[in-house]
C-alpha positions in Angstrom: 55.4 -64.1 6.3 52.5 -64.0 8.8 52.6 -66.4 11.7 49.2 -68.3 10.7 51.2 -69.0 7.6 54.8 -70.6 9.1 53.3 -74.4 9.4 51.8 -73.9 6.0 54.9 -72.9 3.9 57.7 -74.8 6.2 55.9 -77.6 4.9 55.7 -76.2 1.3 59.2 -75.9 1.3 59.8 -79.2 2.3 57.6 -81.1 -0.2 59.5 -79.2 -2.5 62.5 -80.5 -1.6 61.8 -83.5 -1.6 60.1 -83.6 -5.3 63.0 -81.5 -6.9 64.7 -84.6 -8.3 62.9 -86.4 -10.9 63.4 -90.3 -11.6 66.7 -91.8 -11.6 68.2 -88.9 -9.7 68.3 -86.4 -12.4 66.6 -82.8 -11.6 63.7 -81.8 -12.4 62.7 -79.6 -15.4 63.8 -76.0 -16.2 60.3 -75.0 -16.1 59.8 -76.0 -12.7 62.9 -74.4 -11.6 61.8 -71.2 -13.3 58.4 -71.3 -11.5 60.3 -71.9 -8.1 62.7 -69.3 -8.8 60.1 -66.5 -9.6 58.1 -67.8 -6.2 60.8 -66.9 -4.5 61.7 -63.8 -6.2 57.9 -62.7 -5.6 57.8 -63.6 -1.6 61.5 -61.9 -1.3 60.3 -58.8 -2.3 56.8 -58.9 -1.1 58.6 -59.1 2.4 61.0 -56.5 1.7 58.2 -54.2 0.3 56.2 -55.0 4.1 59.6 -53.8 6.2 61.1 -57.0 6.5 64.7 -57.3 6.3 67.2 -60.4 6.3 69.7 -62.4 4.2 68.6 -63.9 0.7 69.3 -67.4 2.4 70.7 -68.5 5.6 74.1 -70.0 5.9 73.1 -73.7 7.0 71.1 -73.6 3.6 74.4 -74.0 2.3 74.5 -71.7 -1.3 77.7 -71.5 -2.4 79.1 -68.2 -4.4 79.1 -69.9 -7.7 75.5 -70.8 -7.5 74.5 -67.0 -6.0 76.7 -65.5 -9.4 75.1 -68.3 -12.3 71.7 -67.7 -10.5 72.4 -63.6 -10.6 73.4 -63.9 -14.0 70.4 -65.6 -15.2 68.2 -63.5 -13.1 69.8 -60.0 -14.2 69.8 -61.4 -18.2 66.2 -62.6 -17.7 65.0 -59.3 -16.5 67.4 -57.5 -19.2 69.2 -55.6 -16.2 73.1 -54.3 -17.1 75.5 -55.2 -14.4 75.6 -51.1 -14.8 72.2 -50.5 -13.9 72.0 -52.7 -11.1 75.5 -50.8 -9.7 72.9 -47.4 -9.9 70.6 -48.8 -8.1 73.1 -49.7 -5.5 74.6 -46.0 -5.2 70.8 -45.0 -5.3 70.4 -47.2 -1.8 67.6 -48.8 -3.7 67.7 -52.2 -1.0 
């Protein structure tokens, strides 16, 4: 992310967080989980493509290994990738 843009997106982020949960506590929609989720897949990549390299999420963000394998599930069925295919493009050093 360019510098210019820090201010701008920290506090993206944190509107976001704060809207996540709908009324009475419950979260909000799939469908806004699903635009979030490709968002981020879209600005992950876009940095990676520009040289950029760092963890998916820092540690104090607090992701646990269950929710990184149910989220790389869903992402690898969504994008009908085979646990397979994605071990190629490991050996192939595509990352």
């Amino acid at each position: 992310m360019w510098p210019t843009d820090q201010a701008a997106a920290a506090n993206a982020v944190e509107r976001m967080r704060s809207t996540l949960t709908a009324a009475e506590g419950r979260p909000a929609g799939p469908r806004v989980a699903q635009e979030l989720l490709a968002a981020a897949v879209h600005l992950h990549v876009a940095l990676f493509e520009s040289g950029e390299r760092f963890p998916a999420f820092a540690e104090e963000d607090g992701v646990t290994a269950t929710e990184v394998v149910i989220a790389a599930s869903h992402l690898l069925e969504a994008a009908d990738v085979e646990i397979f295919e994605l071990q190629l493009w490991d050996a192939w050093g595509v990352r």
